[in-house]
py3Dmol code that shows the C-alpha trace and the ligand (Angstrom):
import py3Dmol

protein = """\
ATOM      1  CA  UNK A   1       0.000   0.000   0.000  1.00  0.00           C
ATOM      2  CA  UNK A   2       3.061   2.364   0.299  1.00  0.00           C
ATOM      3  CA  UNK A   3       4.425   1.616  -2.665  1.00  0.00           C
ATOM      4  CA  UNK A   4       0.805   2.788  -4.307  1.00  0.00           C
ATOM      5  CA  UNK A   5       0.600   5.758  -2.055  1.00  0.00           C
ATOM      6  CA  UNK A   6       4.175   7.264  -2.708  1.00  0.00           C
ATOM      7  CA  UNK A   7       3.534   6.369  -6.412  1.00  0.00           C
ATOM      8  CA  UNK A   8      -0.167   8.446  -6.373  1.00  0.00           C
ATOM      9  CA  UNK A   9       1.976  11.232  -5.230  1.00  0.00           C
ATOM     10  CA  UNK A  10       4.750  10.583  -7.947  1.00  0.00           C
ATOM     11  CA  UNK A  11       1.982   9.994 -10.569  1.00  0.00           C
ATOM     12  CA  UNK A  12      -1.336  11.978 -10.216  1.00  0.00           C
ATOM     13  CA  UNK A  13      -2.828  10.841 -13.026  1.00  0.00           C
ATOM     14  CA  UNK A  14      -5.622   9.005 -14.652  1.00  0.00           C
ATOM     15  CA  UNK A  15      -3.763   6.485 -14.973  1.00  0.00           C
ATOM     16  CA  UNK A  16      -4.727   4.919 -11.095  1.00  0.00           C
ATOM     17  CA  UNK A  17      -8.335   4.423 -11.657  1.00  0.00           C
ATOM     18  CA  UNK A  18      -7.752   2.442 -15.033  1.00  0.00           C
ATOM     19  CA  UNK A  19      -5.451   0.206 -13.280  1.00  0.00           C
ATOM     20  CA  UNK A  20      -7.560  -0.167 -10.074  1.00  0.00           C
ATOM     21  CA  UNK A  21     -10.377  -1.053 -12.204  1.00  0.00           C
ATOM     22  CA  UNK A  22      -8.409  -3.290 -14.131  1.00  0.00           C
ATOM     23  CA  UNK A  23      -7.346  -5.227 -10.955  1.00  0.00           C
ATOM     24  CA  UNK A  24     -10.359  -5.447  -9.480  1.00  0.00           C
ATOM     25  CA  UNK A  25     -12.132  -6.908 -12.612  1.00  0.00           C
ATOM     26  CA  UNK A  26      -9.683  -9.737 -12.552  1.00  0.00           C
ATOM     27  CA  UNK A  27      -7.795  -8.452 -15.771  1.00  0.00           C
ATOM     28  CA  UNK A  28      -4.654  -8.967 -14.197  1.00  0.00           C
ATOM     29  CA  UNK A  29      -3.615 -13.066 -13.830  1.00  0.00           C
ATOM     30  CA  UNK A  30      -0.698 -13.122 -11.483  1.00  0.00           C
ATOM     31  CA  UNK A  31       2.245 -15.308 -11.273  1.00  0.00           C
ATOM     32  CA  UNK A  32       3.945 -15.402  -7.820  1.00  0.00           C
ATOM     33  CA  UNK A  33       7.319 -16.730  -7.268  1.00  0.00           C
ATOM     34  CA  UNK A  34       9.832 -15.723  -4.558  1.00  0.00           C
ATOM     35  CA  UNK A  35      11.108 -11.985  -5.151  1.00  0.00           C
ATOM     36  CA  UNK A  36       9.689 -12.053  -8.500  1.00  0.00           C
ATOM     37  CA  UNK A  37       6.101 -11.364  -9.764  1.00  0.00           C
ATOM     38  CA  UNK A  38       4.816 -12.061 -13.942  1.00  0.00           C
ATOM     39  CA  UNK A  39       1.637 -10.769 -14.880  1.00  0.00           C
ATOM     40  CA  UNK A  40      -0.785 -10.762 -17.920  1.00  0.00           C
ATOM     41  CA  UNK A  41      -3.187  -8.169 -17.892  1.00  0.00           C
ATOM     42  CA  UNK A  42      -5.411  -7.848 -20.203  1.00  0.00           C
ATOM     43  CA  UNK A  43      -6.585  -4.467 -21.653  1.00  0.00           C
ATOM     44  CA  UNK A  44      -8.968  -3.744 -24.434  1.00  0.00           C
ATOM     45  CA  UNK A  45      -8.646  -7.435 -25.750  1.00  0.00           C
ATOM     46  CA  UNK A  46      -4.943  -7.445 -25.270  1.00  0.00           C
ATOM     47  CA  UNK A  47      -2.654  -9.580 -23.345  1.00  0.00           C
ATOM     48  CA  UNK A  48       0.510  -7.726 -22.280  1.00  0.00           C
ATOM     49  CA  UNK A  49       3.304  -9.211 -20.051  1.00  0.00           C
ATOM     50  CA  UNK A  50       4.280  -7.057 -16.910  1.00  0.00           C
ATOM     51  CA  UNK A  51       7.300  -8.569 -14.776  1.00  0.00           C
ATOM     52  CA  UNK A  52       8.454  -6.837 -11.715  1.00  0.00           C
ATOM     53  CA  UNK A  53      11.181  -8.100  -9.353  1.00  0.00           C
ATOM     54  CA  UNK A  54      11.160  -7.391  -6.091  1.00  0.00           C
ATOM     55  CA  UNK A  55      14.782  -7.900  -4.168  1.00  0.00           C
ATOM     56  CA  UNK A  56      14.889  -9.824  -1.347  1.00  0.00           C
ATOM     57  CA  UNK A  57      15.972  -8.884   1.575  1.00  0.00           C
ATOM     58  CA  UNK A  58      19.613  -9.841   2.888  1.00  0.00           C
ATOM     59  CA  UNK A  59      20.031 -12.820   5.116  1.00  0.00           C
ATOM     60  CA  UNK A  60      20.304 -11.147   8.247  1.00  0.00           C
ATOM     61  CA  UNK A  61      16.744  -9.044   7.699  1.00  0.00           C
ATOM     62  CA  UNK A  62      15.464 -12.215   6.342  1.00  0.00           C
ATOM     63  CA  UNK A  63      16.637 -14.064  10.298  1.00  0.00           C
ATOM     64  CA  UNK A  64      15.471 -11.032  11.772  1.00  0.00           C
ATOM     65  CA  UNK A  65      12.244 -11.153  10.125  1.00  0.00           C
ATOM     66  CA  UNK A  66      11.753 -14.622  10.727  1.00  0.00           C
ATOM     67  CA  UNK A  67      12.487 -14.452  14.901  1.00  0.00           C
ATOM     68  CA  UNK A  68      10.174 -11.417  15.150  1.00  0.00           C
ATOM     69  CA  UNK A  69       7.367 -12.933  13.441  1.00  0.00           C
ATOM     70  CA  UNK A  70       7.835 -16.183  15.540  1.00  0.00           C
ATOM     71  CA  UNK A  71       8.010 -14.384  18.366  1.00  0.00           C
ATOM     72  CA  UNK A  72       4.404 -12.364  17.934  1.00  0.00           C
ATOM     73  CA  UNK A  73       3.178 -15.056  16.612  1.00  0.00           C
ATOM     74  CA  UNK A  74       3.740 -17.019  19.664  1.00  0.00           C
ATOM     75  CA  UNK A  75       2.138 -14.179  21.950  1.00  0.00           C
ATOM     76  CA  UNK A  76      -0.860 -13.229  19.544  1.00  0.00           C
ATOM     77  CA  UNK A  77      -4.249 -15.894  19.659  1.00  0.00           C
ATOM     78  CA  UNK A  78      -6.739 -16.639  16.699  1.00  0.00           C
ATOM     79  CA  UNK A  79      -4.310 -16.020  14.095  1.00  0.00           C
ATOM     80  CA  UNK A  80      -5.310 -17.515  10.580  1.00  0.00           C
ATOM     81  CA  UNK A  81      -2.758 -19.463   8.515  1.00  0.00           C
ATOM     82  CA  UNK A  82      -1.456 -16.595   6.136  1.00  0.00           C
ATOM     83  CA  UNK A  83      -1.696 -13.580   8.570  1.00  0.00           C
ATOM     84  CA  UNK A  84       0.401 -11.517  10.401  1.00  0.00           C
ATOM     85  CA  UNK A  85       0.088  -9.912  13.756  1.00  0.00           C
ATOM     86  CA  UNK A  86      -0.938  -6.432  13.773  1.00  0.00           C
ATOM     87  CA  UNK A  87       2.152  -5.283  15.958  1.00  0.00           C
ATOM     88  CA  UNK A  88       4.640  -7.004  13.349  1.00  0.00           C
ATOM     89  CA  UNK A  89       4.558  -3.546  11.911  1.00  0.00           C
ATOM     90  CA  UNK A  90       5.380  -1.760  14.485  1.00  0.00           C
ATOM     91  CA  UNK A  91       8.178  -4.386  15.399  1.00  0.00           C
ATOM     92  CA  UNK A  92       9.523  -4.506  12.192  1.00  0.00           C
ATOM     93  CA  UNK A  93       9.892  -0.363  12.105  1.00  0.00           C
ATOM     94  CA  UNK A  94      11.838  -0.173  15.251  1.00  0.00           C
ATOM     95  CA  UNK A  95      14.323  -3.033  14.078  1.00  0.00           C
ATOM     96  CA  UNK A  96      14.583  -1.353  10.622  1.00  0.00           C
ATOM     97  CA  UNK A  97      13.239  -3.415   8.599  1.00  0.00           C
ATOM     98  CA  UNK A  98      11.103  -2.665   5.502  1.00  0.00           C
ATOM     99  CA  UNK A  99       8.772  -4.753   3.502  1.00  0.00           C
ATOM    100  CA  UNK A 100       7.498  -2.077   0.617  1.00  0.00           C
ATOM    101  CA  UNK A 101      10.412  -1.953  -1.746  1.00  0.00           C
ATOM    102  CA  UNK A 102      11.508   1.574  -2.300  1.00  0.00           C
ATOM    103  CA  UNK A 103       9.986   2.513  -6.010  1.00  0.00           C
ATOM    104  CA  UNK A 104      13.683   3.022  -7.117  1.00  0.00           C
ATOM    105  CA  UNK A 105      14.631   0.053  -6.309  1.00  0.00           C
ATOM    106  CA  UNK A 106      11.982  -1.769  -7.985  1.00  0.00           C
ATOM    107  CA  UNK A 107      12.155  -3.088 -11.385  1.00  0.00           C
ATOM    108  CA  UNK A 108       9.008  -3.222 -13.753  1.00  0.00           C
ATOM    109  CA  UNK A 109       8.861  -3.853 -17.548  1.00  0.00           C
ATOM    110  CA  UNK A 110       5.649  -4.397 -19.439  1.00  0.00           C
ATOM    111  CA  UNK A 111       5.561  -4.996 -22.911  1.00  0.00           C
ATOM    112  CA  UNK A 112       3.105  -2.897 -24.217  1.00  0.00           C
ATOM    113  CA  UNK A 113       4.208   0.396 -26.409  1.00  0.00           C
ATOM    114  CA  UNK A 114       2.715   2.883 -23.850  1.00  0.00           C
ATOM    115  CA  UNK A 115       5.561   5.661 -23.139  1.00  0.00           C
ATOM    116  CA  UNK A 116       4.180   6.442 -19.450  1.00  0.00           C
ATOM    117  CA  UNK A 117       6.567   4.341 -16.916  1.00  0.00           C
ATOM    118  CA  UNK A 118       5.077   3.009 -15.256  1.00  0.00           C
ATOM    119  CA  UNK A 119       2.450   1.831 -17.235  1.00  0.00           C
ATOM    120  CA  UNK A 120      -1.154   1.415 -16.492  1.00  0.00           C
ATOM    121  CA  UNK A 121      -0.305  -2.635 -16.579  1.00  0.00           C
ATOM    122  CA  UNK A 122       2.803  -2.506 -14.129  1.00  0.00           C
ATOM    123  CA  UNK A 123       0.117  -0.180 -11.498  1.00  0.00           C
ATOM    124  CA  UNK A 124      -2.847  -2.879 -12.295  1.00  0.00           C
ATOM    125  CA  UNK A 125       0.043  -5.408 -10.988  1.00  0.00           C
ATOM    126  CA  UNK A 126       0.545  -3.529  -7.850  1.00  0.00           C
ATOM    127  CA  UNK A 127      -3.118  -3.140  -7.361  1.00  0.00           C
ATOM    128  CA  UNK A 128      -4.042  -6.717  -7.841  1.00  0.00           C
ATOM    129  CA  UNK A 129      -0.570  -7.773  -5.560  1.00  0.00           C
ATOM    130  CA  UNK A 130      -2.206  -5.274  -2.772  1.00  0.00           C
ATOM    131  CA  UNK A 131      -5.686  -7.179  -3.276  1.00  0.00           C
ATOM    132  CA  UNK A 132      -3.558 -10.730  -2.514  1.00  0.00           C
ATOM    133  CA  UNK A 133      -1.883  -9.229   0.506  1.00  0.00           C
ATOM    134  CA  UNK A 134      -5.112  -8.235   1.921  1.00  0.00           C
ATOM    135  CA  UNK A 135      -5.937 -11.399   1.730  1.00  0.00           C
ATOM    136  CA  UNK A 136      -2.684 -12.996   2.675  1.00  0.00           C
ATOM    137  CA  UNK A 137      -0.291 -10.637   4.307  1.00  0.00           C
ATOM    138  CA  UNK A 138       2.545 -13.540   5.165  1.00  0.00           C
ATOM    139  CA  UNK A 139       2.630 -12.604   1.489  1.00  0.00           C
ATOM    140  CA  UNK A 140       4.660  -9.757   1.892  1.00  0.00           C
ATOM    141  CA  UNK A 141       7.485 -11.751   3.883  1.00  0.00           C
ATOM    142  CA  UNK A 142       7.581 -14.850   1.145  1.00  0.00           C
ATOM    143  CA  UNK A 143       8.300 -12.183  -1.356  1.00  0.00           C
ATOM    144  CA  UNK A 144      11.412 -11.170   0.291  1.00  0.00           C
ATOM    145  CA  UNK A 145      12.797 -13.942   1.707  1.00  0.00           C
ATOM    146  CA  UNK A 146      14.615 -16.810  -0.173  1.00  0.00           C
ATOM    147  CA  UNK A 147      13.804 -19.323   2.267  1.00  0.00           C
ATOM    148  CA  UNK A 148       9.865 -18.601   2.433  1.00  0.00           C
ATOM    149  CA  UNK A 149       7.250 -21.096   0.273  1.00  0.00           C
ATOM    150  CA  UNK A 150       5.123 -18.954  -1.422  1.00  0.00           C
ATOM    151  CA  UNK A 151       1.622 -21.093  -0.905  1.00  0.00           C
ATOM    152  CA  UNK A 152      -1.180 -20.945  -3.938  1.00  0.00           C
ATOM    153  CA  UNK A 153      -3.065 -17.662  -3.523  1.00  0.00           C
ATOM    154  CA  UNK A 154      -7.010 -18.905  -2.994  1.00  0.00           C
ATOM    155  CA  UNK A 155      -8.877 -16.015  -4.427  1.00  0.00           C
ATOM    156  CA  UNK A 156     -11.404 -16.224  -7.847  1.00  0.00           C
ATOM    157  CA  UNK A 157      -9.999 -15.394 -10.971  1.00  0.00           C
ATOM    158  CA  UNK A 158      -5.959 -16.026  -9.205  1.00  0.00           C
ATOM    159  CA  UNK A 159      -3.780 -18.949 -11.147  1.00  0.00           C
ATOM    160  CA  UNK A 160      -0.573 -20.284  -8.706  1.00  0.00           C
ATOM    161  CA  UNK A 161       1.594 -21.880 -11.043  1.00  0.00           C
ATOM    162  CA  UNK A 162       3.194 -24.823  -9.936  1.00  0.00           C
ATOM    163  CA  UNK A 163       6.123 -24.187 -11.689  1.00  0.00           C
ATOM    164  CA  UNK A 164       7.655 -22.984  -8.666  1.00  0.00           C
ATOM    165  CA  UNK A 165      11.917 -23.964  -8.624  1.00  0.00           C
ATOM    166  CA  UNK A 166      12.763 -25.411  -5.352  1.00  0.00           C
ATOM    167  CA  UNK A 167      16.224 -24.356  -5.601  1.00  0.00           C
ATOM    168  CA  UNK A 168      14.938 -20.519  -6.067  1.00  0.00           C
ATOM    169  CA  UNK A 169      12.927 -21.009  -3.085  1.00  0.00           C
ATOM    170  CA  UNK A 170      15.118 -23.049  -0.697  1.00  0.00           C
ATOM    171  CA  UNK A 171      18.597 -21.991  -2.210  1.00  0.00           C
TER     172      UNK A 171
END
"""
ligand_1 = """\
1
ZN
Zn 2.031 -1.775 -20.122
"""
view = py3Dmol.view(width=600, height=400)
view.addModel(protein, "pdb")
view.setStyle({"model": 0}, {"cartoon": {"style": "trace"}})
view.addModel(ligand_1, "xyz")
view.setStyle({"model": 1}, {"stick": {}})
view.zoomTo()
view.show()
């Protein structure tokens, strides 16, 4: 949700709606592998590819990500599988640790011809990653971790390949 915040600020344009719209309509068919996300999105009958790679974090924000979560986990009751306690935020903050990726340090690339970066494809990909981490926010910490499974996502109109390379994930 950052990330889409600091980019309505970078982009005020018409650009946001389109894409939310898009996501929300299922246009967008993600592909979710550790620190890397493919896309096809389809817009006005066409299919165009959107990759975006988000880095993962280095091993020590990775352990320390991984004790802290443990550790509210074990002190925080009716949890369901795939969430995150509410003061993980706060926890992470004060040991430095961020999950958004800063926008510069994120790469996106979409095929179509549109000269607006990013493109109202890449921004329907953010949207429709934002839906999935509503709905899954131990998302956000498979993303950046190499060690993490990242599980089928559950919602309508979502495809999980199983495709998924163990040494990527476990490597
Ligand atoms: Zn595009």
């Amino acid at each position: 949700m950052r990330t889409i915040e600091s980019m309505r600020t970078a982009w005020p344009n018409r650009l946001l709606p389109r894409a939310r719209s898009l996501a929300r309509n299922h246009a967008v068919t993600l592909t979710i592998r550790t620190h890397r996300l493919d896309a096809d999105v389809v817009d006005s009958g066409a299919v165009h590819r959107v990759r975006i790679d988000l880095p993962i974090w280095p091993e020590k924000t990775q352990t320390d990500a991984g004790r802290l979560i443990a550790r509210a986990r074990a002190v925080t009751r009716g949890l369901g599988p795939g969430d995150l306690p509410d003061a993980l935020d706060a926890e992470f903050r004060q040991h430095g640790i961020r999950v958004a990726v800063a926008l510069d340090q994120q790469t996106a690339a979409c095929d179509c011809r549109s000269r607006r970066r990013p493109c109202v494809h890449v921004l329907a990909t953010v949207y429709a990653l934002t839906q999935l981490i509503d709905e899954r926010p131990v998302l956000t910490i498979e993303l950046r971790s190499s060690r993490a499974e990242v599980a089928e996502p559950t919602g309508a109109g979502w495809i999980a390949l199983s495709d998924l390379d163990p040494a990527g994930l476990y490597g």
